[in-house]
C-alpha positions in Angstrom: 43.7 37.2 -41.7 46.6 39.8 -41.5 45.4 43.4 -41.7 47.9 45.8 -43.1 45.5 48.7 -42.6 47.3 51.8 -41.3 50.0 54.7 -42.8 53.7 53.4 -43.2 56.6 55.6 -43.8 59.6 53.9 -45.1 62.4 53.5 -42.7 65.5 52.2 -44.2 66.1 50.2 -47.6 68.5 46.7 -47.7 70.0 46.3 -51.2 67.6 48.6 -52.8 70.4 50.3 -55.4 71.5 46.6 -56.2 68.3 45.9 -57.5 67.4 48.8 -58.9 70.8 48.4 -61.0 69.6 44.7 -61.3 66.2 45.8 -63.7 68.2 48.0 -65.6 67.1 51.4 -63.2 70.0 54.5 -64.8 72.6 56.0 -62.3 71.0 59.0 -62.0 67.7 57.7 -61.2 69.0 54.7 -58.9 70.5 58.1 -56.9 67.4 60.0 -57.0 65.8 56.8 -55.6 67.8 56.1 -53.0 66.9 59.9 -51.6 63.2 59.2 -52.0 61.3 59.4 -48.7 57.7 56.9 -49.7 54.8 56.1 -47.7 52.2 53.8 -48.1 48.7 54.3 -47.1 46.8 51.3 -47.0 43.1 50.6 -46.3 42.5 46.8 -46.6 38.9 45.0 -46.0 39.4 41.3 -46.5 40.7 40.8 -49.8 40.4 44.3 -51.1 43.5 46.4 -51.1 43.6 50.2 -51.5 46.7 51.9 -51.7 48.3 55.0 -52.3 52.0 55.7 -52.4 53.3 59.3 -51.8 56.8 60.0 -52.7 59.2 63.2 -52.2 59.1 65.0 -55.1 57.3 62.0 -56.9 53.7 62.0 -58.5 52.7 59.0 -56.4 50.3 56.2 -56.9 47.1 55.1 -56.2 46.2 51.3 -56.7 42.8 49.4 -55.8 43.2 45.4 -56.3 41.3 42.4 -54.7 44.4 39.8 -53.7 44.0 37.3 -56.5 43.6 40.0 -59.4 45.2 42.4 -60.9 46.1 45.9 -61.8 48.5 47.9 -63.5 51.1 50.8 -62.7 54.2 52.6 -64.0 57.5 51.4 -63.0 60.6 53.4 -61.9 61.9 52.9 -64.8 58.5 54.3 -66.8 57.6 51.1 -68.6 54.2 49.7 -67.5 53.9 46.8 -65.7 50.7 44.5 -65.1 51.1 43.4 -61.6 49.1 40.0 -60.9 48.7 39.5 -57.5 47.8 36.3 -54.6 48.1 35.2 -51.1 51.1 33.6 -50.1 50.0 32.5 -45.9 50.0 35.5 -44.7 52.0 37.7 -47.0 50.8 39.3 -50.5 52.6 38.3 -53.3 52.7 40.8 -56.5 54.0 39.5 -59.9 55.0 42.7 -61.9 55.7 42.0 -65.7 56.8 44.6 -68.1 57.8 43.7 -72.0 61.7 43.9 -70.6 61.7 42.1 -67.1 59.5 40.4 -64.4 60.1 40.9 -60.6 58.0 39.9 -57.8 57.2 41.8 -54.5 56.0 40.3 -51.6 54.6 42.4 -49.0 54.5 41.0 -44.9 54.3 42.2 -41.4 56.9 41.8 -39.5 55.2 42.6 -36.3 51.9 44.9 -35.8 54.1 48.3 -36.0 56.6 47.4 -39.3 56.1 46.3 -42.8 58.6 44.8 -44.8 58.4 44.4 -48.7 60.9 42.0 -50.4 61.6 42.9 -54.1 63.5 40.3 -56.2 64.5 40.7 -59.4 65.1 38.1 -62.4 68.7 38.1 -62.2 68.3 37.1 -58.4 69.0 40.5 -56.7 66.7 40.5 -53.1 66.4 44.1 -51.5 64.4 44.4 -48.4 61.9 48.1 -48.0 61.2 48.2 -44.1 58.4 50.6 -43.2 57.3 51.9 -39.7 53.7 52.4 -39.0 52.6 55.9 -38.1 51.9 56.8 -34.6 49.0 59.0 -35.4 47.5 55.8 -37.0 47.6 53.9 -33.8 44.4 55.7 -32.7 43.2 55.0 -36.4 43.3 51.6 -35.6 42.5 51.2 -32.1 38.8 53.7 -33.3 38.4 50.8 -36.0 38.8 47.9 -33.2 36.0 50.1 -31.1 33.3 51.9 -32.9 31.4 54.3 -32.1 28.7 52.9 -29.7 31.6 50.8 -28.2 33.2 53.8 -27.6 30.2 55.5 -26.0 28.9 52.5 -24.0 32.4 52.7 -22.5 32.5 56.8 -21.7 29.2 55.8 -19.9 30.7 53.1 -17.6 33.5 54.9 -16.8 31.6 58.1 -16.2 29.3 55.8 -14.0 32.0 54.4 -11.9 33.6 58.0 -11.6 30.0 58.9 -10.0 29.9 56.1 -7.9 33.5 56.2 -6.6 33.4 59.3 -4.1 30.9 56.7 -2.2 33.6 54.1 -2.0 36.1 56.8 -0.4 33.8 58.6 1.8 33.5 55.0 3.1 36.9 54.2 3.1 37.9 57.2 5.1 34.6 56.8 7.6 36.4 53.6 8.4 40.2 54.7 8.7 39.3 58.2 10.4 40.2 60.4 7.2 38.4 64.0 8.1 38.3 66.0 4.6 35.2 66.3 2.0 35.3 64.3 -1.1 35.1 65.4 -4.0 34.8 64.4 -8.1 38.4 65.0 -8.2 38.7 62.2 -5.8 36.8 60.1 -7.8 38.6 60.4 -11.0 41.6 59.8 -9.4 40.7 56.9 -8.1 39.1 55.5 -11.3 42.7 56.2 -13.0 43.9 54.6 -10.7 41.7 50.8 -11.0 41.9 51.2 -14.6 45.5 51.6 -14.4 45.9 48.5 -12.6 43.5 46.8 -14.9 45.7 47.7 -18.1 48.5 45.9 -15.9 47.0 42.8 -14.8 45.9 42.6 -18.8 49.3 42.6 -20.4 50.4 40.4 -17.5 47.9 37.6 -18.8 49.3 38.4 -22.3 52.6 37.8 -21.7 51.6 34.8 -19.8 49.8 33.0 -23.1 52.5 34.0 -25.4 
């Protein structure tokens, strides 16, 4: 299952004023839209969905839905909309009906660093919203991959290996002649050095399977 956990800021918009126009969105607020600067900031666990939109100079929303129900939510336009939503593979599909129009919004990933949500209206106006994730999130999400005691169980191998190291060069320079004390600086060096080459041969075995 997809997980679109994380803090997006919107990039760049495709169409977005056409369909705006399209549901009947006024001039002035199609232009005030177009200068909006949106993130979304999404916590997801399995099929429940929290998210909260902040907007320049907007109040913002805050929506909590389980894919397959449904919620409602004020519309640009300031009618109210019941939003029915479901899984379509591994997109999320959102049906939002007011008393004047219907459009649907499907939100995807286009790759584990942008979002795209397509909007399409019911006179068949498609807009794309592409949104970037955060860099400040990436260590969100790389915490929630390791918790805590994976975290610490690691600090203690790596401090092991750090403590262990200065043996492995004090050996190594007994056997090629090297005359000069080691010390922990030598050790952590070293270790940056193997783990280094470990990230490398890694994302070489990656590339290989895809």
């Amino acid at each position: 299952m997809v997980n679109f956990t994380g803090n997006w800021k919107l990039e760049k918009s495709e169409n977005f004023e056409d369909f705006l126009k399209s549901i009947d969105v006024g001039l002035l607020k199609r232009q005030a839209a177009k200068m909006i600067s949106s993130e979304h900031h999404i916590t997801q666990d399995g099929d429940k969905m929290a998210v909260k939109v902040v907007a320049t100079g907007q109040k913002g929303k805050h929506q909590e839905y389980t894919v397959g129900g449904t919620f409602s939510e004020t519309e640009v336009t300031g009618d109210t909309a019941e939003v029915s939503t479901e899984w379509d593979g591994d997109r999320i599909k959102e049906t939002h009906k007011t008393k004047d129009f219907t459009y649907t919004l499907i939100r995807e990933l286009q790759d584990e660093n942008t979002m795209v949500l397509h909007l399409s209206s019911p006179k068949g106006t498609e807009c794309k919203r592409i949104y970037k994730k955060n860099v400040k999130n990436n260590l969100m999400d790389r915490q929630r991959k390791y918790p805590r005691q994976h975290r610490h169980a690691i600090i203690y191998i790596i401090m092991n290996i750090c403590m262990n190291c200065n043996v492995i060069i004090y050996n190594f320079g007994v056997t090629f002649n090297f005359k000069r004390n080691v010390s922990y600086i030598d050790s952590i060096v070293f270790c940056c050095i193997m783990f280094h080459l470990t990230l490398v041969i890694i994302k070489k075995k990656k590339k290989k399977k895809v």
